[in-house]
N, CA and C atoms as a LAMMPS dump frame, in Angstrom:
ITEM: TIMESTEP
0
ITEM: NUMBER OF ATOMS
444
ITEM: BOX BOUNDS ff ff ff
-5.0000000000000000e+02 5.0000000000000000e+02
-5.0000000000000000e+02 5.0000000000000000e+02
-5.0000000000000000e+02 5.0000000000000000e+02
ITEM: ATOMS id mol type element x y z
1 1 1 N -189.562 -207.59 244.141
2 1 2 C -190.405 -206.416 244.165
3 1 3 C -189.563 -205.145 244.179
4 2 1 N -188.085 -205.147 244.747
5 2 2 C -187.277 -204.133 244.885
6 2 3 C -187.144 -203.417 243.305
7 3 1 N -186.844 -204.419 242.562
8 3 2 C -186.231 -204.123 241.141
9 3 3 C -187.579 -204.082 240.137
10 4 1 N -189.133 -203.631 240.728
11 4 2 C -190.111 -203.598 239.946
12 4 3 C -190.61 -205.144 239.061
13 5 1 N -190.202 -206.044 239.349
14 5 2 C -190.978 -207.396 238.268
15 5 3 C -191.941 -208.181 239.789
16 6 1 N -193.051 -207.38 239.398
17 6 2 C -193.972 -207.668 240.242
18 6 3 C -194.317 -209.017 239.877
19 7 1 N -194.726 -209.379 238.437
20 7 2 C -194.894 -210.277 237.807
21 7 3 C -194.487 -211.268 238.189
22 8 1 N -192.819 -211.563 238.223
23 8 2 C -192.148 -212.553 238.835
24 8 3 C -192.21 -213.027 240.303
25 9 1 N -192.429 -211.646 240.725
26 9 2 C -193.193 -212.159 242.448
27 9 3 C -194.672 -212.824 242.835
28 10 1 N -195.356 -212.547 241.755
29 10 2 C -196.426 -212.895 242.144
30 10 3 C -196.622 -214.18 241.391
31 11 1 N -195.929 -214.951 240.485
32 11 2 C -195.091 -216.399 239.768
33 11 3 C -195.278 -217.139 241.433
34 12 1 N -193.846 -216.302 241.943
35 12 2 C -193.305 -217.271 242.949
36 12 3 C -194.004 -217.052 244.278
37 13 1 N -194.948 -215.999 244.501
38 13 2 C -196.302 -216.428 245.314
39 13 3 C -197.834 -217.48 245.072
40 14 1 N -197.61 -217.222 244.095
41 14 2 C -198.388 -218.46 243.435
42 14 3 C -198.186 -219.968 243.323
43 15 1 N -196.805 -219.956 243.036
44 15 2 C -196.153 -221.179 243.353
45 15 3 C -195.912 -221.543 245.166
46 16 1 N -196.343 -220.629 245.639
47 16 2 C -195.764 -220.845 246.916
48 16 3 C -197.534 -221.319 248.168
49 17 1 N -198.305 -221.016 247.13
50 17 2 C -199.935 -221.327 247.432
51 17 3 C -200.968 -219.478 248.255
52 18 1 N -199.863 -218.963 247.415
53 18 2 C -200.918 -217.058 248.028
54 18 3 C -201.288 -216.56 246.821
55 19 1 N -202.433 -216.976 246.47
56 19 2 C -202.794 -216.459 245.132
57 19 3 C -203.558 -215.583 245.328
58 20 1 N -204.137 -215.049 246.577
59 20 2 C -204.613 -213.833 247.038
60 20 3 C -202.797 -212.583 246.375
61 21 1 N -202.119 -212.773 247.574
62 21 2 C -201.011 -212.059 247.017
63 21 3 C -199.961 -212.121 245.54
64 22 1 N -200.415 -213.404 244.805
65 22 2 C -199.846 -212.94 243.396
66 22 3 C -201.177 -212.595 242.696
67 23 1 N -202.374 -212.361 242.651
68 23 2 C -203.42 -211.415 242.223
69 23 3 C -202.861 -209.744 242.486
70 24 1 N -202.412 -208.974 243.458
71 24 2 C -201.994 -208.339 244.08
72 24 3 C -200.814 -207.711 242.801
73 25 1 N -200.385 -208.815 243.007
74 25 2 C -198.601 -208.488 242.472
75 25 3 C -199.422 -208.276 240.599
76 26 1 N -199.789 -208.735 240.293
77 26 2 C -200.012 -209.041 238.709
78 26 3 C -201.146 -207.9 238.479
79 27 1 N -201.957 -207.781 239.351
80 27 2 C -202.571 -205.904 238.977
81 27 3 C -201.465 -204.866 239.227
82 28 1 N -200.347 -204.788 240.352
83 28 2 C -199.858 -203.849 240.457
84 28 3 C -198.981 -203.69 239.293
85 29 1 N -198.304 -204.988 238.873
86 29 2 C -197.347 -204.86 237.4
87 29 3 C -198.56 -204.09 236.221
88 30 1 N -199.459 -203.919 236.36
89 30 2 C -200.267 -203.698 235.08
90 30 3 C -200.788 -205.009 234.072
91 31 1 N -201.175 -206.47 234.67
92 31 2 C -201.402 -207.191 234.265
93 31 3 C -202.766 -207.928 234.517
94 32 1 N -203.899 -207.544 234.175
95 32 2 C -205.464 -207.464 234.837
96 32 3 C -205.673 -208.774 234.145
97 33 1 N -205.455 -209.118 232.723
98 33 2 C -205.663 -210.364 232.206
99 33 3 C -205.281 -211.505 232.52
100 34 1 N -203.71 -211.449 233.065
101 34 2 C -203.247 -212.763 234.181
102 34 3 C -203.619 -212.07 236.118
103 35 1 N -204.319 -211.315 236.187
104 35 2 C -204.549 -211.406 237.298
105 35 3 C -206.348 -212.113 237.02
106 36 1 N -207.429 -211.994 235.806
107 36 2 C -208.252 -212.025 235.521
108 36 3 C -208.362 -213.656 235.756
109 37 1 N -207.095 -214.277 234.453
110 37 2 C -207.246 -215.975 234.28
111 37 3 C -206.826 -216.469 235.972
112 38 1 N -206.059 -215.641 237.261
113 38 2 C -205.855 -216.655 238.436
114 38 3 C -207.219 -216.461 239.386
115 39 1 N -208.163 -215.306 238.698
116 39 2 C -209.023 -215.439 239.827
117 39 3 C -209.987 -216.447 239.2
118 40 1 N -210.344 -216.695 237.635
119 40 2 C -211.132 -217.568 237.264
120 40 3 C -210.544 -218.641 237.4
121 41 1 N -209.208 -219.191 237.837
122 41 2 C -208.843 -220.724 238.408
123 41 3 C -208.815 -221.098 240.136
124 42 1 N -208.802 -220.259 240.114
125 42 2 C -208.875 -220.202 242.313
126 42 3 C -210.316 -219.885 242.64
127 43 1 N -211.084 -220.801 243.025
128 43 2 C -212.346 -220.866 243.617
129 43 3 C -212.342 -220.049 244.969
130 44 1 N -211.387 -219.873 245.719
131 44 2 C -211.305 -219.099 246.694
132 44 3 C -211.448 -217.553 246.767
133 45 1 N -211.18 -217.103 245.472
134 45 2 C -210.872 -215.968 244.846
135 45 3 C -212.335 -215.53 244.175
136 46 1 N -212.463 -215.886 243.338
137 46 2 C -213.947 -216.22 242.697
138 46 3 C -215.056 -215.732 243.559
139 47 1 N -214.988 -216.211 244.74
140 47 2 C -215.981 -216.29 246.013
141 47 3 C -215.718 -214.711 246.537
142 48 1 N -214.979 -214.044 246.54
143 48 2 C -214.407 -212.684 246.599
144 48 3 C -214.921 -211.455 245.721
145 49 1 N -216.281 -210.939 246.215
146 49 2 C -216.971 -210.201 244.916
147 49 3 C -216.352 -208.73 244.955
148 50 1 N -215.95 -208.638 246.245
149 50 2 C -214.755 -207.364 245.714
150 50 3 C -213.936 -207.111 244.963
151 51 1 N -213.25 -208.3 244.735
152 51 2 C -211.779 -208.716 244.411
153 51 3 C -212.655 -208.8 242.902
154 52 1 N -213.618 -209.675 242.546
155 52 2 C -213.857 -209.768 241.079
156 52 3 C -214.261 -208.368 240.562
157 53 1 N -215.255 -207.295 241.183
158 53 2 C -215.614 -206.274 240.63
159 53 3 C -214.38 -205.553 240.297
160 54 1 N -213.095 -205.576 241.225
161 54 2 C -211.769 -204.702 240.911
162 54 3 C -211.241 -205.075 239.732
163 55 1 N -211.555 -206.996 239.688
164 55 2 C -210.565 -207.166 238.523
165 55 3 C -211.064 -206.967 237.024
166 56 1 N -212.761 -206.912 237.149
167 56 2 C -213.62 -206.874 235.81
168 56 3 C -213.388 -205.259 235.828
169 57 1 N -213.469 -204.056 236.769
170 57 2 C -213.435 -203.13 236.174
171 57 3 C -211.435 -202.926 235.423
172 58 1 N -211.003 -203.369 236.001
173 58 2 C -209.339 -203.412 235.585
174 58 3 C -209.541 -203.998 234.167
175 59 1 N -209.989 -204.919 233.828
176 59 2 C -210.47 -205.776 232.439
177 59 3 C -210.627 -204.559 231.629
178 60 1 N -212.046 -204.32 231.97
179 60 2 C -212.449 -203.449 230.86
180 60 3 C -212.258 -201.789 230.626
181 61 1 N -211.159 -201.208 231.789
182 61 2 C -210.493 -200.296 231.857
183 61 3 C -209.329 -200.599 230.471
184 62 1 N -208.813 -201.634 230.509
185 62 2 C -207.668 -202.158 229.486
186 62 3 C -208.578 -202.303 228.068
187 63 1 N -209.703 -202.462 228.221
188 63 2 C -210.493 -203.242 227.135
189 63 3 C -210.108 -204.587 226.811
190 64 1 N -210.029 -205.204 227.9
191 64 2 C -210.222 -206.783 227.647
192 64 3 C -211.251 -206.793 227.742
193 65 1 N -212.522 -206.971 227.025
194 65 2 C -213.615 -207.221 227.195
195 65 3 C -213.955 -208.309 227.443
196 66 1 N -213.433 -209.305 226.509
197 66 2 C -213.309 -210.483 225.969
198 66 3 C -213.082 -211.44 227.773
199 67 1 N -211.845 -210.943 228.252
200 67 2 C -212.01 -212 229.679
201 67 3 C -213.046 -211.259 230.737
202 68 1 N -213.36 -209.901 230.506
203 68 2 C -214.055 -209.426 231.269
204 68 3 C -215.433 -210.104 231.169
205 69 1 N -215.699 -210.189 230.298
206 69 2 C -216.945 -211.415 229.696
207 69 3 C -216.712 -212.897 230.192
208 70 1 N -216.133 -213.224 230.172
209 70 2 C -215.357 -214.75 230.786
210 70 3 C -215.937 -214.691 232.093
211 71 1 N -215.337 -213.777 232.724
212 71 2 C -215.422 -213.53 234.377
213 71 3 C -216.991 -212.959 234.977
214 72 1 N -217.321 -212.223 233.675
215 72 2 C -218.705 -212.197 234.516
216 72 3 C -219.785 -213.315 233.952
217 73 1 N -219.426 -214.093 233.222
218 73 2 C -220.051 -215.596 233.146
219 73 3 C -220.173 -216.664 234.105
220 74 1 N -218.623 -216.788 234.746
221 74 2 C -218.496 -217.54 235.824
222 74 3 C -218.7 -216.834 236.926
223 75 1 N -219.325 -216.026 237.565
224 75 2 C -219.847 -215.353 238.714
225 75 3 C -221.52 -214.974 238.284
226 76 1 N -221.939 -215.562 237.401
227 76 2 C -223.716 -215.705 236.968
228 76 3 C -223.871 -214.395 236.721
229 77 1 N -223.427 -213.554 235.946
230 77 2 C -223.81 -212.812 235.566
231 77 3 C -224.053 -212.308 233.837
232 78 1 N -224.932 -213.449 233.691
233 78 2 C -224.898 -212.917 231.876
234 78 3 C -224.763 -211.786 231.511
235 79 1 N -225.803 -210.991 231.777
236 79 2 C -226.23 -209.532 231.098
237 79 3 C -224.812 -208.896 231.244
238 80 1 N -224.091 -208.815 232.248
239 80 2 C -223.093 -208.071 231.909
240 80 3 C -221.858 -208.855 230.943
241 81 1 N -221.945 -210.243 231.148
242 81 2 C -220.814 -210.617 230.021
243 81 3 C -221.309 -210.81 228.683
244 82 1 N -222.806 -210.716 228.336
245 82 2 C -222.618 -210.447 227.272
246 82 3 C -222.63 -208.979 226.729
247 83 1 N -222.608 -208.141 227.519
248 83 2 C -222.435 -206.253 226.918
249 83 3 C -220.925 -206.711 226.742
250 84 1 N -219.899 -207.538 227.773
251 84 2 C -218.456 -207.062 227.432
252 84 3 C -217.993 -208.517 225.927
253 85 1 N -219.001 -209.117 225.982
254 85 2 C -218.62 -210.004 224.419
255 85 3 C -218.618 -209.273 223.388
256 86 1 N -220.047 -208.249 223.375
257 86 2 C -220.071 -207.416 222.348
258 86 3 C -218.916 -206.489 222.054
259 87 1 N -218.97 -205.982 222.882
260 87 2 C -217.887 -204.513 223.078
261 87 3 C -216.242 -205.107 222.473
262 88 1 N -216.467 -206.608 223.099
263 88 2 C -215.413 -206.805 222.98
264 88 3 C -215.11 -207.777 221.087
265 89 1 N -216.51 -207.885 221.015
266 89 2 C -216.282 -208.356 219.517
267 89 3 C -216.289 -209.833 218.942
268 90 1 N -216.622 -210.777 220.58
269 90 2 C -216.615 -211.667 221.525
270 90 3 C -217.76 -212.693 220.869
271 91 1 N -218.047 -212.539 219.478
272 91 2 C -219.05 -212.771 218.716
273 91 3 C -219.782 -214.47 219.109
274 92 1 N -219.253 -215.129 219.035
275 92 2 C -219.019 -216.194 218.931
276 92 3 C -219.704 -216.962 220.537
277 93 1 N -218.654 -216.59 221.724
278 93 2 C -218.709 -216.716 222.981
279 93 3 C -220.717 -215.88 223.457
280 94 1 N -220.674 -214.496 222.523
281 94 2 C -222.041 -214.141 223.175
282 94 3 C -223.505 -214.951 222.202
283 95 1 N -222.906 -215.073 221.121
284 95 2 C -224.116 -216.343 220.816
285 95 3 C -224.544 -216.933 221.727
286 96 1 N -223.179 -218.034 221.889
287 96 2 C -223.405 -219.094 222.485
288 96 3 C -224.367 -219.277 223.602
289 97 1 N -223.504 -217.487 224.449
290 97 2 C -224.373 -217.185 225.912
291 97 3 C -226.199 -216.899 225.754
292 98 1 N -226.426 -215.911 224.018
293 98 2 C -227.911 -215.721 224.162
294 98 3 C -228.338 -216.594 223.99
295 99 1 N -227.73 -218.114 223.44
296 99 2 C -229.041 -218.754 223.005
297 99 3 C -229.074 -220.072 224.501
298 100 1 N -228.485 -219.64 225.568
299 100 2 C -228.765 -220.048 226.895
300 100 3 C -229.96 -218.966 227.368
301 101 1 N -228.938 -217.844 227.16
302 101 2 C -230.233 -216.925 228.674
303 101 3 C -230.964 -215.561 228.022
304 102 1 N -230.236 -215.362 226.169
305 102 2 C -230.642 -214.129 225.724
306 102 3 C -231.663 -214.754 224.351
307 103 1 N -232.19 -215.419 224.216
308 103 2 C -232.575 -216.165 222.612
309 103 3 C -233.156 -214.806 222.293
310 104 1 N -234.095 -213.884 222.661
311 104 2 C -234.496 -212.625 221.869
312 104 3 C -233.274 -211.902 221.496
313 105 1 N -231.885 -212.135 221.63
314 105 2 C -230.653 -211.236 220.86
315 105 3 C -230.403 -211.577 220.141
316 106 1 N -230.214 -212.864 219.797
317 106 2 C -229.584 -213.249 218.736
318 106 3 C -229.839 -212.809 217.515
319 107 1 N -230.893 -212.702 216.831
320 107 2 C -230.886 -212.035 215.765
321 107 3 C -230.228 -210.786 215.494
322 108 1 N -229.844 -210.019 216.601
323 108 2 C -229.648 -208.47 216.831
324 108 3 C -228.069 -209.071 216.91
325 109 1 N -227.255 -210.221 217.469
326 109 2 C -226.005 -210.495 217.126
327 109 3 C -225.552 -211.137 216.63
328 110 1 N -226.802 -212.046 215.357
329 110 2 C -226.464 -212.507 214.17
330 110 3 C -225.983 -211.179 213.319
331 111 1 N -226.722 -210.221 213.182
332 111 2 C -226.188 -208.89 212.479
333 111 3 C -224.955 -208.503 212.646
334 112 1 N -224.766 -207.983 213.852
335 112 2 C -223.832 -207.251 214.698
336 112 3 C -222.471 -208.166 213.71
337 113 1 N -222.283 -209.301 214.196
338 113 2 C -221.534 -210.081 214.106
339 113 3 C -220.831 -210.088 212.338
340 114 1 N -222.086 -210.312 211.5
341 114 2 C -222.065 -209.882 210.082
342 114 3 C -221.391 -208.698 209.694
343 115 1 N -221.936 -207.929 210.576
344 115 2 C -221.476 -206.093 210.238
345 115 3 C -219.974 -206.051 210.52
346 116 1 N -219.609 -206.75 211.356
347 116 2 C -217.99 -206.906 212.331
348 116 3 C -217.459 -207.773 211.048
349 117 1 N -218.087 -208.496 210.697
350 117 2 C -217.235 -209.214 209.568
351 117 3 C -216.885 -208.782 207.9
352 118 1 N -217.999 -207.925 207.813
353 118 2 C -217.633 -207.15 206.686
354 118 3 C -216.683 -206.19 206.418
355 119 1 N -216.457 -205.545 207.602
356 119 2 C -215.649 -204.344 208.272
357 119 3 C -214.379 -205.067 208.114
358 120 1 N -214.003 -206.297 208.6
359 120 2 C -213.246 -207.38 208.149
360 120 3 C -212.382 -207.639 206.896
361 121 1 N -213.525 -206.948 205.671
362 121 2 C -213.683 -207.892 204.962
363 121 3 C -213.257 -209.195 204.328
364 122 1 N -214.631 -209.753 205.459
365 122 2 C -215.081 -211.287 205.574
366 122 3 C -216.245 -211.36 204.739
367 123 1 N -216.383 -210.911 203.369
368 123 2 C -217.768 -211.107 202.829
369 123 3 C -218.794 -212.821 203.311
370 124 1 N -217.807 -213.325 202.658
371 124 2 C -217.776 -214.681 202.415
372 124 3 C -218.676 -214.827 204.369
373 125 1 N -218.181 -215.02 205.035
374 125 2 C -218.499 -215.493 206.486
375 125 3 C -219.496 -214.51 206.559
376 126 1 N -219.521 -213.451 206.715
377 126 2 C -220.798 -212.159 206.862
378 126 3 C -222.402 -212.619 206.141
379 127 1 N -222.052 -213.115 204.899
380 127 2 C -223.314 -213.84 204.714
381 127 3 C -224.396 -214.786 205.897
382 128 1 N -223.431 -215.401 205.833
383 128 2 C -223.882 -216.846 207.044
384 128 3 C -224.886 -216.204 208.138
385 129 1 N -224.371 -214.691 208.657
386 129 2 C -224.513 -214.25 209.674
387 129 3 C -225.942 -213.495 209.389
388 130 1 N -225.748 -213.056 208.516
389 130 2 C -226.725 -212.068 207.717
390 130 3 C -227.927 -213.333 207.791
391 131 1 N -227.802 -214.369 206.862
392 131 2 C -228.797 -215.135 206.967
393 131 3 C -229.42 -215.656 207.963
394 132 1 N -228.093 -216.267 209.121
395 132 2 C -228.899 -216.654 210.613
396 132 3 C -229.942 -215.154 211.215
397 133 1 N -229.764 -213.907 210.633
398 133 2 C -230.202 -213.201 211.116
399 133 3 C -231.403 -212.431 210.24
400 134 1 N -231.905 -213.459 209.301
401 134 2 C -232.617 -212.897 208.309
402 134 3 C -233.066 -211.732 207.92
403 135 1 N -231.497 -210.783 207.598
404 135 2 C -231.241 -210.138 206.776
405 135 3 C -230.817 -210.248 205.17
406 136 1 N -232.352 -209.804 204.651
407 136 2 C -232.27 -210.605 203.389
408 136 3 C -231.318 -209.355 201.918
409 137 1 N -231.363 -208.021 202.639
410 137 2 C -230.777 -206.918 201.979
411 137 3 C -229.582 -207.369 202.434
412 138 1 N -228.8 -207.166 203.862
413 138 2 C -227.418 -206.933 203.729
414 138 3 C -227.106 -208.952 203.479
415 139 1 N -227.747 -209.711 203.224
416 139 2 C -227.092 -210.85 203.029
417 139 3 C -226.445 -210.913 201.075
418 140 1 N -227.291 -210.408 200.395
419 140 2 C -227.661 -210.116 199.413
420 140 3 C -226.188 -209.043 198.886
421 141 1 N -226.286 -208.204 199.806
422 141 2 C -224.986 -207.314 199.792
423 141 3 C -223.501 -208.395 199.899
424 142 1 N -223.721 -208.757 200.882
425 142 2 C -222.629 -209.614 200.66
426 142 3 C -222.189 -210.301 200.189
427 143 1 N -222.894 -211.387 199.537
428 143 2 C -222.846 -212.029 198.624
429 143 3 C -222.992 -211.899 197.33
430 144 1 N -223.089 -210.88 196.87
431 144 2 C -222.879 -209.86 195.464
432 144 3 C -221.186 -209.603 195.888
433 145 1 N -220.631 -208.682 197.224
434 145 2 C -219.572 -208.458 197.596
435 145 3 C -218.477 -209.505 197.457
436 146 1 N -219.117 -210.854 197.889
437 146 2 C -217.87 -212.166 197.507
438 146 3 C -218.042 -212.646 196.599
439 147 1 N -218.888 -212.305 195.855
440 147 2 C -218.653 -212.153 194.203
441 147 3 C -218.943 -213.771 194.167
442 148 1 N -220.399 -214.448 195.441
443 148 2 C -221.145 -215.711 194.947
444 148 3 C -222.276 -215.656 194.477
């Protein structure tokens, strides 16, 4: 800690069974995403809704959305992991989640998802999306665009 590699201290607190204190060490290095993946493996931690709100706002301060979404999945909180799937582009992972607890989104991130892929350009895949989302103009677009 003298010579600044917080990182490495909070390695060998972790290894040592204080994963309270290498959480600690791995936000202070500037590392919210490996402090993010030890609180989603330590059930002890998890159980800590202080400790998770610090580390989801640290997430999406960085714009990890993507684990910030992770983390508010495993603490039951859909609605907010799927705003940080979106944000985060997380396409795939927030399907999965609406068609558990959101089925009225999906159509709205069959699009989304399309639109992200064109921007891409992913003509070719943007279709698919367009169609799960029966968009019959921008599917049409795209597939004129990949030239099928």
């Amino acid at each position: 800690m003298d010579t600044e590699q917080e990182e490495r201290a909070g390695e060998l607190q972790l290894s040592q069974g204080d994963g309270l204190a290498a959480f600690s060490l791995y936000l202070k290095a500037g590392l919210p995403d490996k402090a993010a993946w030890l609180v989603l493996s330590l059930e002890e931690l998890l159980a800590n809704t202080e400790l998770v709100e610090h580390i989801t706002a640290a997430l999406i301060k960085g714009e990890l959305y993507e684990r910030a979404g992770d983390l508010f999945e495993k603490i039951h909180n859909p609605q907010q992991a799927l705003e940080c799937y979106r944000k985060g582009n997380a396409f795939m992972k927030a399907v999965e989640l609406a068609r558990l607890a959101f089925p009225v989104e999906l159509v709205k991130l069959e699009e989304a998802w399309g639109d992200h892929l064109v921007q891409q350009k992913q003509l070719d895949a943007a279709t698919n999306h367009y169609i799960e989302a029966r968009g019959s103009i921008k599917t049409i677009e795209a597939t004129l665009g990949a030239c099928q």
